[in-house]
C-alpha positions in Angstrom: 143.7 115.9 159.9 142.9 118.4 157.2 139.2 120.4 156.8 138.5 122.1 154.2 134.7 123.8 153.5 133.8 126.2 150.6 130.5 128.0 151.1 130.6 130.8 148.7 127.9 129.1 145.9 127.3 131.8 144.1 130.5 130.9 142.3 128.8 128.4 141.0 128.4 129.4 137.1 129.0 127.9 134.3 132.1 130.3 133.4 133.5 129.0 136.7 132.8 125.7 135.5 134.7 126.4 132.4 137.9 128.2 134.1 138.3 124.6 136.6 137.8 122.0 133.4 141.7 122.2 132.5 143.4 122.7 135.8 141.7 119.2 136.7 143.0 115.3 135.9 141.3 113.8 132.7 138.8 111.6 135.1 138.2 114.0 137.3 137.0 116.1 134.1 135.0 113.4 132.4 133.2 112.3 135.5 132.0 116.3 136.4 130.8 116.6 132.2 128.8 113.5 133.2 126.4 115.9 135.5 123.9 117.6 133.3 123.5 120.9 135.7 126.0 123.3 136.4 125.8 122.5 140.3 127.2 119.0 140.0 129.9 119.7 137.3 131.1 122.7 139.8 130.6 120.6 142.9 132.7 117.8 141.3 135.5 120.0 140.2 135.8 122.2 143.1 135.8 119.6 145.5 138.8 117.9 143.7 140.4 121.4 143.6 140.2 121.5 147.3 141.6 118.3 148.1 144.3 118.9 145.6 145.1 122.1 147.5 145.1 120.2 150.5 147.2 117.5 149.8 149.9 120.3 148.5 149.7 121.9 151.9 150.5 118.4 153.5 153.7 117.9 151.0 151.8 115.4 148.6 151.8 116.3 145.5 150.6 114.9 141.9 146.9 113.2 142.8 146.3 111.0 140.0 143.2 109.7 139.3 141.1 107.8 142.0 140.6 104.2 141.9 137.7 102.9 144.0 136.4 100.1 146.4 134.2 97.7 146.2 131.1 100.3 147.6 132.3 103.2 145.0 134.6 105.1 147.5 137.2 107.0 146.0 140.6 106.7 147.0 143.8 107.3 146.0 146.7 104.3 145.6 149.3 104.7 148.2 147.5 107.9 149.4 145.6 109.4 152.7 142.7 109.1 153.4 139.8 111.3 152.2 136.4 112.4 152.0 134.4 115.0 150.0 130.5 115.9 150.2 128.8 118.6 149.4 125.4 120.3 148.9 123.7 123.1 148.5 125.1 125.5 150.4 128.7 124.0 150.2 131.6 121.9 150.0 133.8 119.9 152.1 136.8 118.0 152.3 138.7 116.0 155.2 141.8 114.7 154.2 143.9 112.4 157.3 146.5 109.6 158.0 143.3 107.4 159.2 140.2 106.6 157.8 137.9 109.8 157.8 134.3 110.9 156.8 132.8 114.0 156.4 129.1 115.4 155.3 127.7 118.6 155.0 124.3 119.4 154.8 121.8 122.3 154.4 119.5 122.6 157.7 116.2 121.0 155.7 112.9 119.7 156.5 112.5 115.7 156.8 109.5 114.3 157.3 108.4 112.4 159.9 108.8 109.1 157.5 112.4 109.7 157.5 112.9 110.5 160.8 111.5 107.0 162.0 113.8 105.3 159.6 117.0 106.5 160.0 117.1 107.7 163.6 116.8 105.5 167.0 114.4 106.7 169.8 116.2 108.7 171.8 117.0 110.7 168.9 113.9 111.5 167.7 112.8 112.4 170.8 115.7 115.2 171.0 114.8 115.9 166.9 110.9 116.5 168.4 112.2 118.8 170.8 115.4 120.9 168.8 113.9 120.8 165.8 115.4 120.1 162.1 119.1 121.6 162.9 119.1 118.4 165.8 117.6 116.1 162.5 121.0 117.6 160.3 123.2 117.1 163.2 122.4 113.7 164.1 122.2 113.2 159.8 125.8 114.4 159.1 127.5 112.3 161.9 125.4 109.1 160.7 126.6 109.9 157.0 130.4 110.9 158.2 131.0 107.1 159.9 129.3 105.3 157.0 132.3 107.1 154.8 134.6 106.8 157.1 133.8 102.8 157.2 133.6 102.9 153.9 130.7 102.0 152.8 128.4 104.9 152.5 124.5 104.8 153.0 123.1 101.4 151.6 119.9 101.7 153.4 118.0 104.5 155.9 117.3 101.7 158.2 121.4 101.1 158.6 121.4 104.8 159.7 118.9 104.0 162.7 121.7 101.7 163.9 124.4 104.1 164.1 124.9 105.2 167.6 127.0 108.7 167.5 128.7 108.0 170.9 130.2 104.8 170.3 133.5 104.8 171.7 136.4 104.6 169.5 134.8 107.2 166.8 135.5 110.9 167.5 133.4 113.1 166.0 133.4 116.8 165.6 130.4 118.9 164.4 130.4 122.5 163.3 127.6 124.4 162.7 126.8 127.5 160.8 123.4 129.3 159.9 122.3 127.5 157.2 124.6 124.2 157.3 125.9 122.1 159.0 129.2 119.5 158.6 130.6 116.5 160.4 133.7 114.8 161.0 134.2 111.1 162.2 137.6 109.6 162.3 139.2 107.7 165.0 139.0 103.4 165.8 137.0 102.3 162.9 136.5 99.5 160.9 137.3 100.7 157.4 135.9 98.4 154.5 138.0 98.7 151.6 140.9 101.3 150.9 
């Protein structure tokens, strides 16, 4: 398993922007001139910069363009697996033989709305007494094994289902000041590529 995580955001300008359009496939370049904000065209180009740097550092070389399943993940034909997310205060990319998620996300409010929806009872007991950095840690290993199954958030009730500690799923979590990011791969049932 490869990690890869890019939190320097003040990069994130439109001359950057600029200087990543060419070194990127033709896709990969129309889909990030698709965003209307800087932010998402530099999200969407860095993040394919990083996992063509980490693909070269596994001996694969020439990602083409990605095809996708039938619930919009990305992969690549005859490739590894991946995942990319990112937000505001970075990007991240897990790249593995094996099906893998990963999510990152800025330690953030949620209100209390969310909280019932997405999380079970024993975790929003913890989330009442941690606070919002238990709500982002539980939130990025929900999001991480949706990816990694393949299918991605279709609901924030299908998040309350997701039990962490199911066996079978390894998770890691790492945690900095202002983000957090999550890893699940391991056992799963993958859906699609």
């Amino acid at each position: 398993m490869k990690v890869l995580v890019f939190d320097r955001m003040e990069e994130c300008t439109e001359a950057e922007v600029q200087r990543m359009l060419p070194l990127v496939s033709a896709q990969r370049r129309e889909q990030a001139l698709r965003y209307k904000h800087t932010f998402g065209q530099f999200c969407c180009l860095k993040s394919w910069l990083m996992l063509y740097e980490g693909l070269v550092d596994e001996g694969i070389s020439g990602l083409g363009d990605f095809l996708y399943n039938e619930h919009g993940k990305p992969y690549i034909e005859n490739g590894p697996y991946f995942s990319i997310s990112h937000c505001k205060q970075g990007i991240a990319v897990a790249i593995d033989d094996q099906p893998i998620g990963i999510d990152i996300e800025g330690i953030r409010h949620a209100d209390e709305d969310l909280i019932e929806r997405t999380m079970n009872e024993r975790e929003r007991l913890a989330i009442r007494e941690l606070g919002m950095r238990e709500f982002t840690r539980l939130w990025t290993q929900k999001e991480a094994i949706v990816k990694a199954q393949g299918v991605g958030i279709v609901s924030f009730e299908q998040l309350q289902g997701i039990r962490t500690q199911d066996s079978g799923i390894r998770i890691q979590t790492f945690e900095k000041e202002n983000y957090i990011y999550s890893i699940a791969n391991g056992k799963l049932h993958c859906i699609g590529a």
